[in-house]
VOBA-1610 file (N, C-alpha, C; in pm, whole numbers, padded with zeros to 5 digits, always signed):
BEGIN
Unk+01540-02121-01858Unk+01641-02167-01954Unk+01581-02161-02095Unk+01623-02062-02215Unk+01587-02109-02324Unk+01614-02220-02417Unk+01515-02201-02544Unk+01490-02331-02584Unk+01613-02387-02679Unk+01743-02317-02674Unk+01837-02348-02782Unk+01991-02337-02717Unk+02048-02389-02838Unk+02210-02369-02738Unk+02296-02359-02772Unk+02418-02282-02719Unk+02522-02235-02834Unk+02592-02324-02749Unk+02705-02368-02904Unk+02805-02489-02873Unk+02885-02456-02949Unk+03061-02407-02876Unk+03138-02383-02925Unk+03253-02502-02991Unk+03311-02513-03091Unk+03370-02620-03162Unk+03514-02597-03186Unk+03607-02633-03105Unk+03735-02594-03092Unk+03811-02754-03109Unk+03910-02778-03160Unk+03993-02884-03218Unk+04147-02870-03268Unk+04239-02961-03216Unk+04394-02944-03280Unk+04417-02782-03234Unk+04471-02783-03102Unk+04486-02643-03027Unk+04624-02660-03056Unk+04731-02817-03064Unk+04878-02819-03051Unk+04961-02736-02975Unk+04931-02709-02869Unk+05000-02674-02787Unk+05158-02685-02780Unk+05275-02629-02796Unk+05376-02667-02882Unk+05431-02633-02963Unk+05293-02607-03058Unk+05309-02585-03163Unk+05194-02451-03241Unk+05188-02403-03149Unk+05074-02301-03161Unk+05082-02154-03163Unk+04998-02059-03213Unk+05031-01937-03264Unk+04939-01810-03126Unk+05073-01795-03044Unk+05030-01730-02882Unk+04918-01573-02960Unk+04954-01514-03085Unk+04889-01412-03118Unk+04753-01457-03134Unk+04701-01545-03180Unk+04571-01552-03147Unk+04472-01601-03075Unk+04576-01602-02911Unk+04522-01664-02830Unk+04392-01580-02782Unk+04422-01442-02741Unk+04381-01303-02705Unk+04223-01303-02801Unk+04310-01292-02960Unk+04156-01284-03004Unk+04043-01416-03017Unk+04098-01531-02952Unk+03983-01629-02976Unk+03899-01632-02848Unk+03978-01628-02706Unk+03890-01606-02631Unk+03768-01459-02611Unk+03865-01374-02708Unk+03716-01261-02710Unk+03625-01310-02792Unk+03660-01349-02908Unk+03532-01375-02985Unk+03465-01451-02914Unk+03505-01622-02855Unk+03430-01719-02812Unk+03357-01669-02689Unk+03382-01575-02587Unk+03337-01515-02469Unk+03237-01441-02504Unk+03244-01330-02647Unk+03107-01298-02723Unk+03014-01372-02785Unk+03006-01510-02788Unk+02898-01604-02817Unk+02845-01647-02731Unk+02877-01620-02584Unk+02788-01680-02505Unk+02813-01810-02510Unk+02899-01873-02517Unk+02851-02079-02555Unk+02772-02118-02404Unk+02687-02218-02421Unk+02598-02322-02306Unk+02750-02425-02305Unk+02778-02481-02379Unk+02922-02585-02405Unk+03029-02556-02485Unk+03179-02562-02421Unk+03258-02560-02569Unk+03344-02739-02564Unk+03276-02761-02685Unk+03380-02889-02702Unk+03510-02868-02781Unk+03621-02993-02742Unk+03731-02961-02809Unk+03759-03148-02843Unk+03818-03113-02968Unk+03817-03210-03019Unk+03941-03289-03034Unk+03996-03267-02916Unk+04132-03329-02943Unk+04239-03307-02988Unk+04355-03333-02979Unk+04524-03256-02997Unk+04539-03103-02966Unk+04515-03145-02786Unk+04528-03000-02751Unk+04675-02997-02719Unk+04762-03090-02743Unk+04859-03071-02736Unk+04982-03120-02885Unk+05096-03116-02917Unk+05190-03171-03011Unk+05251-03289-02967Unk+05296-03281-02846Unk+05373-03406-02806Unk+05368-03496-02685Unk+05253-03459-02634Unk+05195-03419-02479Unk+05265-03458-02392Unk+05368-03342-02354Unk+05461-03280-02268Unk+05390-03259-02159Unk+05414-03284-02031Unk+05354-03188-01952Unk+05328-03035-01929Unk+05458-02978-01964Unk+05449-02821-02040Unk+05375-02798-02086Unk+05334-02861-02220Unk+05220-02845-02319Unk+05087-02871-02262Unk+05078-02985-02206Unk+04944-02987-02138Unk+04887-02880-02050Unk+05014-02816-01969Unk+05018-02714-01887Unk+04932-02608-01958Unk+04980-02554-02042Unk+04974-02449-02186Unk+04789-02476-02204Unk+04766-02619-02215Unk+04658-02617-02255Unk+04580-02605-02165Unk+04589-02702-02012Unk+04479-02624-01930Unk+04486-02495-01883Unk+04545-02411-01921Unk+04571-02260-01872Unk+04460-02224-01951Unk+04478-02268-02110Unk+04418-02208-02210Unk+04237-02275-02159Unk+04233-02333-02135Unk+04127-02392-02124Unk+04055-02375-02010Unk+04104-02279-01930Unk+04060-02233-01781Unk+04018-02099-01833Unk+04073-02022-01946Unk+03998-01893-01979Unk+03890-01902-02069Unk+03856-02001-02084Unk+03710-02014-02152Unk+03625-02037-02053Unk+03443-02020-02118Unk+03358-02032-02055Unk+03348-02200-02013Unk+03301-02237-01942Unk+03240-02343-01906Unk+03081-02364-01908Unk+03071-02501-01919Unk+03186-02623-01881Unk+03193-02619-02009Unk+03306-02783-02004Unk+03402-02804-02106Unk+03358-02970-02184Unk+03359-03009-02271Unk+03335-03141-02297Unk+03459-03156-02403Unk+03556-03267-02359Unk+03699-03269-02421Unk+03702-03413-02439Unk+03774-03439-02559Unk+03857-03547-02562Unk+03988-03556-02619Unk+04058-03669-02631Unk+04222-03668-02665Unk+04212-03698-02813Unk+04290-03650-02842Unk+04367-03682-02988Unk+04483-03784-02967Unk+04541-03802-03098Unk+04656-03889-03128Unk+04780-03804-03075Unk+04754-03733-03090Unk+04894-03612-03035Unk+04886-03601-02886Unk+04776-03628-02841Unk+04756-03671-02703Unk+04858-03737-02666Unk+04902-03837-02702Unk+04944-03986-02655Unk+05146-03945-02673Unk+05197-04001-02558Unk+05334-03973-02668Unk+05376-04069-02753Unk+05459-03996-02827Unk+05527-04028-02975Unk+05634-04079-03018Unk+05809-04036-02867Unk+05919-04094-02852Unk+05924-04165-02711Unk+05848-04183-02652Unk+05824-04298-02561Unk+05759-04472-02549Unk+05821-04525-02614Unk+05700-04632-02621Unk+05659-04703-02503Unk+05743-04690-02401Unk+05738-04766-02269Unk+05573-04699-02222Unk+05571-04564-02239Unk+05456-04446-02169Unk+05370-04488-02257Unk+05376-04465-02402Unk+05271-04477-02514Unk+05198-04622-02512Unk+05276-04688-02477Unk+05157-04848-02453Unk+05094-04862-02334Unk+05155-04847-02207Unk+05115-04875-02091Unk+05054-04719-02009Unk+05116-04628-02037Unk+05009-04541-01968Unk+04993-04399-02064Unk+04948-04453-02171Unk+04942-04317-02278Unk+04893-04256-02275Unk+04738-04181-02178Unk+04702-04061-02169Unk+04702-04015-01990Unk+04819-04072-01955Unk+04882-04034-01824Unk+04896-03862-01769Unk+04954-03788-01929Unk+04918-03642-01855Unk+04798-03579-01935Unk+04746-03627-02022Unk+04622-03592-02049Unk+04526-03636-01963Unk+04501-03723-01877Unk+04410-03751-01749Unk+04469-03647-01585Unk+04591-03618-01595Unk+04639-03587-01504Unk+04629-03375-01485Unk+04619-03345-01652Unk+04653-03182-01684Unk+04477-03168-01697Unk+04451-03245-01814Unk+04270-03212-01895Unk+04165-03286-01808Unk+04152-03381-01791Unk+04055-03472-01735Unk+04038-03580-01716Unk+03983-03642-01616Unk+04003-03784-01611Unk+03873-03869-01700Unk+03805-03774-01693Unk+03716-03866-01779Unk+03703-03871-01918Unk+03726-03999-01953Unk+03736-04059-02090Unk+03575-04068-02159Unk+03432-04059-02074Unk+03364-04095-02154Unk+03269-03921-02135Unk+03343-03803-02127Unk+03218-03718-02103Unk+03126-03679-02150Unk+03003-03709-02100Unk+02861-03646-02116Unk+02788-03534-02051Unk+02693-03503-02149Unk+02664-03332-02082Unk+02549-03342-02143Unk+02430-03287-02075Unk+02251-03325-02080Unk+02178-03208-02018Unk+02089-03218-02097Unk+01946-03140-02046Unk+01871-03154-02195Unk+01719-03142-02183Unk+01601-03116-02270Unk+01633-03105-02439Unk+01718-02986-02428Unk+01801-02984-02573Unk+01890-03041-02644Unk+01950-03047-02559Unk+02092-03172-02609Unk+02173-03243-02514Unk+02176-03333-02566Unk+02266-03429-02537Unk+02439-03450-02602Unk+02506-03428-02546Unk+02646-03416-02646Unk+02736-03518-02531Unk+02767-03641-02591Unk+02925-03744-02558Unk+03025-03700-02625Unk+03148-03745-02554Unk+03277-03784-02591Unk+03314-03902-02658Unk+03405-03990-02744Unk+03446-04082-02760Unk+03591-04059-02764Unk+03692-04155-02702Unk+03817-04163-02710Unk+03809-04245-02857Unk+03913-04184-02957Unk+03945-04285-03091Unk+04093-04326-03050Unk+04155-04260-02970Unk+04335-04274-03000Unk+04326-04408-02930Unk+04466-04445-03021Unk+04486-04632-02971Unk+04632-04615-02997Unk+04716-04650-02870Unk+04870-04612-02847Unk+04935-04715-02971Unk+04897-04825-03042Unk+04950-04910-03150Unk+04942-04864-03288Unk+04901-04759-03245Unk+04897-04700-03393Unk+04995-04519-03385Unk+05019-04452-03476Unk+05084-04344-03461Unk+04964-04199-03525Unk+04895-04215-03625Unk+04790-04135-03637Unk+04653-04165-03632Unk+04622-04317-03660Unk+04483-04356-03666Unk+04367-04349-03583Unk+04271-04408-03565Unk+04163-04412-03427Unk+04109-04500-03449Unk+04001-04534-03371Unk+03895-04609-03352Unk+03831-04629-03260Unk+03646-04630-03338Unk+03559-04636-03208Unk+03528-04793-03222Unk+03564-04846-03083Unk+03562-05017-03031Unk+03457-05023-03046Unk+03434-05203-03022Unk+03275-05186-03008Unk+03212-05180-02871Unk+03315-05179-02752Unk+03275-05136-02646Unk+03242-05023-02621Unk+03295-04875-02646Unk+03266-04762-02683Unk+03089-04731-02751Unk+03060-04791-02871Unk+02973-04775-02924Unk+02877-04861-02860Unk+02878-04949-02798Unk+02741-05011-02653Unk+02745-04878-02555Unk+02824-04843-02543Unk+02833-04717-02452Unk+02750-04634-02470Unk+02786-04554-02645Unk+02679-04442-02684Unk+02539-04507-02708Unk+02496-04656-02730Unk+02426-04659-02773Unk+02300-04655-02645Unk+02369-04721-02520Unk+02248-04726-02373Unk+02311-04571-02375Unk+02371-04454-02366Unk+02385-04338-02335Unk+02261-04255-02405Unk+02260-04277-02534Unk+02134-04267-02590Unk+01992-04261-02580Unk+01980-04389-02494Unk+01882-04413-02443Unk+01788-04340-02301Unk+01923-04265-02220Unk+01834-04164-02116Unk+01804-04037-02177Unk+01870-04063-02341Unk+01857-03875-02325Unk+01756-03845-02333Unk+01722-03735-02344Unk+01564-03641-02328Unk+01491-03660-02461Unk+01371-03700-02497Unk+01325-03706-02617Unk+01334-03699-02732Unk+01331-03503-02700Unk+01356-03478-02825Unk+01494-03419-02820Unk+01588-03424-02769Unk+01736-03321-02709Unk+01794-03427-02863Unk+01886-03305-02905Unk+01984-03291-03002Unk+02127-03407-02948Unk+02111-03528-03012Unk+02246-03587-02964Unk+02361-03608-03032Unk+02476-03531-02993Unk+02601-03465-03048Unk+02735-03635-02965Unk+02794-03635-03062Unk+02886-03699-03084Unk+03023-03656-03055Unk+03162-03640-02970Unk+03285-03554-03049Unk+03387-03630-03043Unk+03456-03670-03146Unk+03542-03721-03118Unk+03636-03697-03262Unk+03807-03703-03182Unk+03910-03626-03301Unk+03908-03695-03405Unk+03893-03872-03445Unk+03959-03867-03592Unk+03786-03909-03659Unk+03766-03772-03779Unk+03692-03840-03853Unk+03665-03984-03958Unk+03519-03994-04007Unk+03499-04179-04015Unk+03549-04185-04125Unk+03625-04090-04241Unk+03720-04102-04362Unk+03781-04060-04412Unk+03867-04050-04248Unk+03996-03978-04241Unk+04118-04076-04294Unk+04213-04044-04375Unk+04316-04117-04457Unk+04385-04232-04375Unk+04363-04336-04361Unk+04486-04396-04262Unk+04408-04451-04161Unk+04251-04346-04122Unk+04186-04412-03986Unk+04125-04543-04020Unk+04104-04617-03868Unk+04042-04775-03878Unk+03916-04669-03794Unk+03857-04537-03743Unk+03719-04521-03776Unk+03659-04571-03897Unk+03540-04599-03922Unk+03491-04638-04067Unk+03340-04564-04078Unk+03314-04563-04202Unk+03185-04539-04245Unk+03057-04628-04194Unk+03132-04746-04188Unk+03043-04897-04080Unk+03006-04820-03960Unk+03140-04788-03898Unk+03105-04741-03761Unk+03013-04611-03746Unk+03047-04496-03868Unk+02984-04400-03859Unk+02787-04420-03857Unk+02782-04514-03932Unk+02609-04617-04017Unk+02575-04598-03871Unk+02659-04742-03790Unk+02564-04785-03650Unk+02550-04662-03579Unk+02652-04560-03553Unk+02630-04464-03458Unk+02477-04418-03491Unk+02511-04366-03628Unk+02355-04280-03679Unk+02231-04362-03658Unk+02241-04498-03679Unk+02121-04611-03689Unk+02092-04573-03506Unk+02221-04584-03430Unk+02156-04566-03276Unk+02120-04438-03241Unk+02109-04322-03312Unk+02071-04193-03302Unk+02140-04056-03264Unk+02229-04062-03297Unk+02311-03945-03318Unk+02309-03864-03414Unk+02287-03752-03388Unk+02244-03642-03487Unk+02332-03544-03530Unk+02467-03536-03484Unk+02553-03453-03484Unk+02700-03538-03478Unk+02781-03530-03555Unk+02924-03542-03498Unk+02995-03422-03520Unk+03091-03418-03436Unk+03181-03255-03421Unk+03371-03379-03437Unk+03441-03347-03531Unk+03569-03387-03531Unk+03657-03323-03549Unk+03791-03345-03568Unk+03878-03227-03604Unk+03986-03329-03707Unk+04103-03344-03649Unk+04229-03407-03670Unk+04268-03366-03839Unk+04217-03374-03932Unk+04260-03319-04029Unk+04268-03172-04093Unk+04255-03078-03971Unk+04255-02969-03967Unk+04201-02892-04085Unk+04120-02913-04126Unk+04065-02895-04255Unk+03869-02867-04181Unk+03815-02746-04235Unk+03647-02695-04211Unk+03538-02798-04295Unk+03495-02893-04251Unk+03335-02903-04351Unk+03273-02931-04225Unk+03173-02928-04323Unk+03021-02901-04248Unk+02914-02994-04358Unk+02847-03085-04334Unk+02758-03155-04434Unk+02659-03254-04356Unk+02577-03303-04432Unk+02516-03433-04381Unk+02588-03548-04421Unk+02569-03706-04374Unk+02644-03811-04447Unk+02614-03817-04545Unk+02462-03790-04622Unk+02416-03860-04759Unk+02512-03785-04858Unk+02560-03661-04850Unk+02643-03593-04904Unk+02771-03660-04919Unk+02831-03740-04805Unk+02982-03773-04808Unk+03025-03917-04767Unk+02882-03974-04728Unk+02881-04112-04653Unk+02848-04173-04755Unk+02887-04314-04819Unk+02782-04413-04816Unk+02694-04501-04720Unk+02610-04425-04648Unk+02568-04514-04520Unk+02412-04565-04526Unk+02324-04445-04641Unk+02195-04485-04644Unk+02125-04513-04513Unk+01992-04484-04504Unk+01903-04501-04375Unk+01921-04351-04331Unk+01944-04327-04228Unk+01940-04222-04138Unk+02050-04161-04159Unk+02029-04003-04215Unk+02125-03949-04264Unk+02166-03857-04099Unk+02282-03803-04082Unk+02337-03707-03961Unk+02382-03595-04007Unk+02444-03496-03961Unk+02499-03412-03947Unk+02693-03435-03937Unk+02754-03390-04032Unk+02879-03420-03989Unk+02960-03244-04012Unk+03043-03244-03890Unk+03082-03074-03862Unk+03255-03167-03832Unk+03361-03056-03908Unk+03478-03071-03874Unk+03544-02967-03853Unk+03667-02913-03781Unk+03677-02845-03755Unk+03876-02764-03823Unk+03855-02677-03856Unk+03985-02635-03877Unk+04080-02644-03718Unk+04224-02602-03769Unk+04311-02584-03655Unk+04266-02440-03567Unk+04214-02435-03470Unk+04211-02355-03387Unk+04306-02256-03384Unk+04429-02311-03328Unk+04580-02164-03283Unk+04650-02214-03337Unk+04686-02353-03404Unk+04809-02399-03408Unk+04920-02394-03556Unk+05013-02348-03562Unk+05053-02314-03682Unk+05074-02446-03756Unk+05024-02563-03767Unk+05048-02705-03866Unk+04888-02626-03924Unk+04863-02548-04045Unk+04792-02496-04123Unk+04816-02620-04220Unk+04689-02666-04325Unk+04671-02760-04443Unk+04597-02654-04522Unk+04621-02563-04611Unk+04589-02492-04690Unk+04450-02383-04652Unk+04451-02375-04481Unk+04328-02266-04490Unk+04344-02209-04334Unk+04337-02110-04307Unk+04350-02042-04220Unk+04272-02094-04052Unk+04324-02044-03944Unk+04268-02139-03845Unk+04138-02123-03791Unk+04082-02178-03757Unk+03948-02130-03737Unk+03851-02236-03642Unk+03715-02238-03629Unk+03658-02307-03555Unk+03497-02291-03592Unk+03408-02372-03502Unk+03284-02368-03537Unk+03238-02328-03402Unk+03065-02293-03446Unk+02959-02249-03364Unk+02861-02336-03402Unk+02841-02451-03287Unk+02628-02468-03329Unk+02522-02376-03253Unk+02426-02388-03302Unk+02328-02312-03219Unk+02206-02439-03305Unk+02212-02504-03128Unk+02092-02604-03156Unk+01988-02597-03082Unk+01889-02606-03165Unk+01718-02589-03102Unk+01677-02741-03125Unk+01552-02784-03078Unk+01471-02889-03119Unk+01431-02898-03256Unk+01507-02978-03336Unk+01445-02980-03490Unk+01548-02924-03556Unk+01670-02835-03509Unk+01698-02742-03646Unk+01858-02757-03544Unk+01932-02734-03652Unk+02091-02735-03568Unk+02157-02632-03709Unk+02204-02494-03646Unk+02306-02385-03711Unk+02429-02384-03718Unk+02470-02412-03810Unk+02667-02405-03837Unk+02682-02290-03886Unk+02797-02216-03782Unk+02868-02143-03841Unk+03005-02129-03808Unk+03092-02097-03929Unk+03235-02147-03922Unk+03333-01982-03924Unk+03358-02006-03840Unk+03462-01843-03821Unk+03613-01911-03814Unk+03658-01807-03911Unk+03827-01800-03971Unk+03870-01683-03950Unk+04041-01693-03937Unk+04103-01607-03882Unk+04146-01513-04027Unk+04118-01416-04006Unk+04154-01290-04124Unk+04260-01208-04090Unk+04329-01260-04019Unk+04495-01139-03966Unk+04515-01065-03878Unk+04314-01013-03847Unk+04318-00964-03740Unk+04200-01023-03639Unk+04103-01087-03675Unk+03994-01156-03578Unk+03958-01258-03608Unk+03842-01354-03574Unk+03807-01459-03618Unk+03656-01423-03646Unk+03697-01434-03795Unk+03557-01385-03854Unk+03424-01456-03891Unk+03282-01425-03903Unk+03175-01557-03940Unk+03234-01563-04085Unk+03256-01671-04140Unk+03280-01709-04291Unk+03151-01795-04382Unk+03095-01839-04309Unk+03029-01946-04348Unk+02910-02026-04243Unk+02791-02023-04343Unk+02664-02060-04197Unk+02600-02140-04298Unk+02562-02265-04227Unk+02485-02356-04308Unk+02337-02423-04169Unk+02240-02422-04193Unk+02141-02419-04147Unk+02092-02623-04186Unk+02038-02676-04053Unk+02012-02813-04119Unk+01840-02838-04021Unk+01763-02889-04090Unk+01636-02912-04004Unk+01637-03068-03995Unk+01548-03109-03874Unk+01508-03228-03857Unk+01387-03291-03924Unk+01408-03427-04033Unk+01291-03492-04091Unk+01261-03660-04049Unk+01187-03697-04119Unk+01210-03857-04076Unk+01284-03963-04093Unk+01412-03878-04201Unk+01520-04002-04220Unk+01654-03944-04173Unk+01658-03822-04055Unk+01764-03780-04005Unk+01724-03576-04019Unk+01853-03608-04123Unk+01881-03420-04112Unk+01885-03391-04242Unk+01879-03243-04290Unk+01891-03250-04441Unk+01885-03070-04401Unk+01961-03023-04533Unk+01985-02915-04522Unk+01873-02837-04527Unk+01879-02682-04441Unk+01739-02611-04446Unk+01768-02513-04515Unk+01653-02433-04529Unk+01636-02294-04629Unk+01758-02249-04616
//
């Protein structure tokens, strides 16, 4: 097994609501990277229909494996409230997966799930503090020196979310080196000291454009690639140009003693 690992970054698929022409070209490109993991970051569906969910594990059976997924807010339904309080990720456990907390391990990395969606709210999230005791003993078996990746859909200052920058601090203080998000369908790629006020241990923060889905926010759909080694974690962000999904953008980050910080 080599010493590094490609990790594909897929988010807001909207199923529903999604553009079938570039279904064709994302699984070629992503099938030409080789991924070790592809995570998805949630709202693989618009209204989560069973149809739609349908749509999505189809879509999600032609990728490589395995898979590390979690739900979005679009997950949950939207004109049901009877379903949306009492059993709101009923066909997202039933179509995608039952497990709410997935983890995926070996030597190099370590990468969790966190559920943020909370049926009392209509776009927001949040990581509980039961959740975050979770990552924090999860933490604790991983492998030394293995890369530990975070994914979950609503980022920590995202408009409206009860995620917070608090919450984002403790994650990093318990050692997470990576978060992968999506929900505002919008590409960055940075460390916190760049965008956090969190001080101490700076991370890695990767977001992800809309994958297929035509709810576009001013930039074409697209997705990420890590390629993580011990010490060093590679972003690169491929966008759709009309006809493929092209590399647009690669940002390189090494490991120091107060987290991550950008490399050569």
């Amino acid at each position: 097994m080599s010493g590094s690992r490609v990790i594909v970054h897929l988010s807001d698929l909207h199923f529903g609501r999604h553009d079938g022409r570039l279904v064709p070209q994302l699984y070629t490109v992503v099938w030409t990277l080789r991924p070790d993991i592809v995570a998805v970051s949630g709202d693989l569906t618009q209204r989560a229909l069973p149809a739609q969910f349908r749509k999505a594990r189809s879509f999600m059976d032609g990728l490589p494996s395995p898979h590390l997924i979690v739900p979005g807010n679009h997950d949950v339904p939207l004109f049901n409230p009877i379903a949306r309080l009492f059993t709101p990720l009923r066909n997202y456990t039933e179509y995608i997966t039952r497990d709410l907390t997935p983890t995926l391990s070996d030597e190099i990395v370590w990468i969790t799930g966190v559920n943020t969606t909370r049926p009392t709210t209509w776009k927001s999230g949040r990581v509980d503090a039961r959740a975050l005791q979770r990552v924090r003993d999860g933490i604790r078996g991983a492998a030394p020196l293995a890369v530990r990746i975070l994914v979950a859909h609503h980022p920590f200052d995202a408009p409206g979310t009860r995620t917070s920058a608090r919450t984002l601090e403790a994650l990093t203080s318990a050692g997470i080196d990576v978060f992968l998000t999506g929900h505002l369908h919008a590409r960055y790629t940075g460390h916190t000291a760049q965008r956090y006020n969190t001080g101490g241990r700076h991370a890695i923060v990767v977001e992800a454009a809309t994958a297929i889905s035509t709810r576009l926010r001013q930039e074409p759909n697209g997705f990420n690639v890590l390629r993580v080694a011990r010490g060093s974690v590679v972003v690169d962000a491929y966008a759709w140009d009309g006809m493929t999904f092209a590399l647009t953008d690669t940002q390189a980050f090494i490991a120091h003693d107060q987290g991550w910080t950008a490399g050569p």
